[in-house]
DOMARKOL-280125 format. One record per residue (C-alpha): x, y, z; residue in three letters. Coordinates in steps of 0.5 Angstrom, whole numbers, plus 500, padded with zeros to 3 digits. Layout:
BEGIN
  xx  yy  zz resn
   X   Y   Z  ALA
...
// end
This chain:
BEGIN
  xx  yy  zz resn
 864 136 754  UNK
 857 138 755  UNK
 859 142 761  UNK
 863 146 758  UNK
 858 148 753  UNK
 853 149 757  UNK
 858 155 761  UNK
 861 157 754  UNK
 853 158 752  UNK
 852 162 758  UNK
 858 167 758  UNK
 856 168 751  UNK
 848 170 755  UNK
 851 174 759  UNK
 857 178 754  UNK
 850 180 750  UNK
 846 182 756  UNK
 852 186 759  UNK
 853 188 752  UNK
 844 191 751  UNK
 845 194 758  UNK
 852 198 755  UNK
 848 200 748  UNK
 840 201 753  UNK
 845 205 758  UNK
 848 211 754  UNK
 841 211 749  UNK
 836 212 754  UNK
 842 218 758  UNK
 842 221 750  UNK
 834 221 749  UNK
 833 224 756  UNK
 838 229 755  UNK
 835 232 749  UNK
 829 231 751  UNK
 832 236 756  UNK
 835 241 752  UNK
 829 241 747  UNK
 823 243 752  UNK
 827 249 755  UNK
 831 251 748  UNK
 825 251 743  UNK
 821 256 747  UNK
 827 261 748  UNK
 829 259 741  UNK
 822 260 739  UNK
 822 267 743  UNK
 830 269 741  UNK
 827 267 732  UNK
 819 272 734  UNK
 824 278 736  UNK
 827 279 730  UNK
 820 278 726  UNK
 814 282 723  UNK
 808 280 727  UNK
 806 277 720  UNK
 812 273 720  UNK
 811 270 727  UNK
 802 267 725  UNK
 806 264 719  UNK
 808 257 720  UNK
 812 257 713  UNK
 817 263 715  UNK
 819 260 721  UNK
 826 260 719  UNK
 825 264 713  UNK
 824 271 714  UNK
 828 278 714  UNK
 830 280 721  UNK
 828 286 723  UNK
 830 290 729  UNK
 823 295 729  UNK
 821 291 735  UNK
 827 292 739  UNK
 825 300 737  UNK
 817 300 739  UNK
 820 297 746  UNK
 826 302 747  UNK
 821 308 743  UNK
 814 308 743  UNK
 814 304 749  UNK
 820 307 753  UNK
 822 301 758  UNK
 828 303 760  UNK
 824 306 766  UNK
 822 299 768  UNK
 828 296 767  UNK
 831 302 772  UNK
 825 299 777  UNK
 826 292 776  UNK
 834 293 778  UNK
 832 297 784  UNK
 827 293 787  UNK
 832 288 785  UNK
 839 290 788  UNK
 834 292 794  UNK
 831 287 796  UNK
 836 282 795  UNK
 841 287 800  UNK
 836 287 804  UNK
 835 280 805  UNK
 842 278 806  UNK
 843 284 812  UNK
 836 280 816  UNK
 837 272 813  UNK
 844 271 813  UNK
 845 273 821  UNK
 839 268 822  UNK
 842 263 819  UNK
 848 263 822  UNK
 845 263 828  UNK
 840 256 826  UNK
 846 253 823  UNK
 850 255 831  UNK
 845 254 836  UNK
 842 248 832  UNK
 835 250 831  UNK
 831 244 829  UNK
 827 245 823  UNK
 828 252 823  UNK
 830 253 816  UNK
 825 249 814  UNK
 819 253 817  UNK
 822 258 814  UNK
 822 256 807  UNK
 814 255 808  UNK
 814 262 806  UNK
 815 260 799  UNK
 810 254 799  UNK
 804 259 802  UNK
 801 262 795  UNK
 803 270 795  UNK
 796 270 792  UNK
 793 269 798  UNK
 797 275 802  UNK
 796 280 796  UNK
 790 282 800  UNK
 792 283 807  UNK
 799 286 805  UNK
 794 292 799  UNK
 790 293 806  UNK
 795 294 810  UNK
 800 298 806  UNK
 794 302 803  UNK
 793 305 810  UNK
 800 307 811  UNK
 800 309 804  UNK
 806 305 802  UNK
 802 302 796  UNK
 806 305 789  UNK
 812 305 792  UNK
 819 302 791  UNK
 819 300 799  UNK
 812 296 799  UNK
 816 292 792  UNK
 822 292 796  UNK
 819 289 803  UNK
 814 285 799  UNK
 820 282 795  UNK
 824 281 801  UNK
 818 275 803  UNK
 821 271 796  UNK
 828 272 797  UNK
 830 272 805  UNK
 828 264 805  UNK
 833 263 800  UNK
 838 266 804  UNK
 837 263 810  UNK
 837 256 806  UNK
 842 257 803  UNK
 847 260 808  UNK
 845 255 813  UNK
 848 250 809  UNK
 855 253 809  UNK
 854 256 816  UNK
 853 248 818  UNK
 860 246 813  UNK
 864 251 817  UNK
 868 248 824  UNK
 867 251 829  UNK
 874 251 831  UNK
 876 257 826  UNK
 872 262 830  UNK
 874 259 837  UNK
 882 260 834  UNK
 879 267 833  UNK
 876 268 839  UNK
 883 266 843  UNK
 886 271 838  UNK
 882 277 841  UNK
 877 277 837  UNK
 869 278 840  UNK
 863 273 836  UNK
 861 279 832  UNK
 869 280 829  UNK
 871 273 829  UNK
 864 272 824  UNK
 865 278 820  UNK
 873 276 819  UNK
 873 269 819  UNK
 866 266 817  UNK
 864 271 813  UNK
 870 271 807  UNK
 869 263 807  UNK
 862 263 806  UNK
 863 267 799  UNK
 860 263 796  UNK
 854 262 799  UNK
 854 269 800  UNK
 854 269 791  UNK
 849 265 790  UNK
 844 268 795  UNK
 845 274 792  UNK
 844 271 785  UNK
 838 267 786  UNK
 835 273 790  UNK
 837 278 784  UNK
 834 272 780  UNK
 827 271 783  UNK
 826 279 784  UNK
 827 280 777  UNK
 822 275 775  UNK
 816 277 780  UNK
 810 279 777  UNK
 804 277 781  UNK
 807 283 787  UNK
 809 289 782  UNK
 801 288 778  UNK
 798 290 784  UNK
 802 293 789  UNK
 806 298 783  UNK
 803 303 780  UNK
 804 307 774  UNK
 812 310 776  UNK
 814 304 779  UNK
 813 299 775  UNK
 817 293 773  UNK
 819 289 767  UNK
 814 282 768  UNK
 809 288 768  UNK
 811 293 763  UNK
 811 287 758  UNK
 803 287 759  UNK
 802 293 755  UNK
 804 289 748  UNK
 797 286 749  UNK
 790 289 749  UNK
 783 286 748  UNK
 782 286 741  UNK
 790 285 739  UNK
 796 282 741  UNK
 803 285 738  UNK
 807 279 738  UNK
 813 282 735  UNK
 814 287 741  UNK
 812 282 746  UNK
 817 277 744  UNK
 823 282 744  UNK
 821 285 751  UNK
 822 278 753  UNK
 829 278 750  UNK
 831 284 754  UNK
 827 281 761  UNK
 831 274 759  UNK
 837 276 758  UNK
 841 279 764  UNK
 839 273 768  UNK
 841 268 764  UNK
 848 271 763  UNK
 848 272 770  UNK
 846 266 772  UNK
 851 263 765  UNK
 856 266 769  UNK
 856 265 776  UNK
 853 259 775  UNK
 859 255 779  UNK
 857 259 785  UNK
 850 257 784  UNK
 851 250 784  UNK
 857 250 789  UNK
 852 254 794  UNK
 846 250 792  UNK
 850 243 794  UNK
 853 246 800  UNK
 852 242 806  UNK
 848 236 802  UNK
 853 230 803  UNK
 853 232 811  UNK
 851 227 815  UNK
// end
């Protein structure tokens, strides 16, 4: 009798075990997500709420919701200010240096995943951990004295230097995916290496490709440090355009926030759109042996 008491007790301690892991579990996963949620929502929250606000209404903690939308920043950054020639800078350092890049990175990286070049990929991905701030001097100079600086070919070479490691990252992951029997059936077919790399490999690494070109678009878009000291006042892109909200004895809140909105937007649809082939790309090759 007493040993089955004893078996019942521990059953019953073990049921309320199990059942404080199942309540611990889910509870702790809800926290974490809205924790998540709030530390990138709020801010673009915040931001999205600003835009449609008065400067007085922004400094007002009591009209952080109650408020009358306004679409007068909107109008200073379209009229007084005139971004539309940033946004036409930014695009087309933007597209620029991700096609460049695609045309130098993805033939690099298939020859990294082909011919199996140890660390490769990762002295590459170096560039990304050097501080630009350190390279701003010496590219100035350089430029300077072949009188590049101001242009849209030093923001594009410049950028090149933010997007190309992604490419080769990324594209060697898909390149090191694909069996090398497809392009050897190609070759007994009649193809050369060349052809049976831009018929075969090429098409089936479209997605890698998208989420290349994606994340490229993305980083250009959003670089600041390059484009403040290598552009002037014809080339200036968005990151930097949004500086002429703020002075030395005033900031105009309300237009800087709708800047924000306008330099936010296109990227987030981007990546809202294409978001499966960014997560695709990104794990591409990550369960490889």
């Amino acid at each position: 009798m007493s040993a089955i008491t004893h078996s019942s007790v521990q059953s019953v301690a073990r049921t309320r075990r199990r059942r404080g892991k199942s309540v611990v579990g889910p509870t702790f996963r809800t926290i974490a997500i809205v924790f998540v949620v709030l530390l990138f929502i709020a801010p673009l929250a915040w931001m999205l709420l600003a835009a449609f606000k008065t400067n007085l209404d922004i400094v007002t903690p009591s009209r952080t919701f109650d408020f009358t939308p306004t679409l007068g920043n909107f109008e200073t950054v379209f009229g007084a200010q005139n971004f539309l020639p940033f946004i036409l800078n930014s695009l087309i350092v933007g597209f620029g240096s991700t096609v460049v890049a695609l045309i130098l990175g993805v033939p690099a990286a298939y020859g990294i995943a082909r011919y199996t070049i140890r660390n490769a990929t990762a002295f590459v991905l170096l560039a990304r951990v050097i501080p630009g701030v350190s390279l701003l001097i010496p590219w100035y100079f350089l430029f300077s004295q072949v009188q590049l600086v101001g242009t849209y070919t030093v923001l594009i070479l410049t950028h090149i230097f933010v997007t190309m490691p992604l490419v080769v990252a990324i594209m060697t992951g898909f390149f090191e995916g694909l069996p090398n029997e497809l392009e050897e059936a190609a070759q007994i077919d009649g193809c050369g290496k060349v052809e049976a790399f831009i018929r075969v490999v090429l098409p089936l690494s479209l997605p890698g490709l998208a989420t290349s070109a994606i994340l490229s678009f993305i980083f250009s878009w959003n670089n600041f440090l390059f484009a403040l000291v290598l552009s002037n006042q014809s080339t200036r892109t968005l990151p930097v355009a949004i500086s002429n909200f703020t002075s030395y004895a005033s900031v105009d809140w309300g237009g800087l926030m709708a800047a924000a909105v306008i330099i936010t937007i296109p990227v987030m649809l981007v990546a809202l759109f294409a978001q499966k082939y960014v997560i695709s790309g990104l794990t591409a090759g990550a369960t490889k042996g």
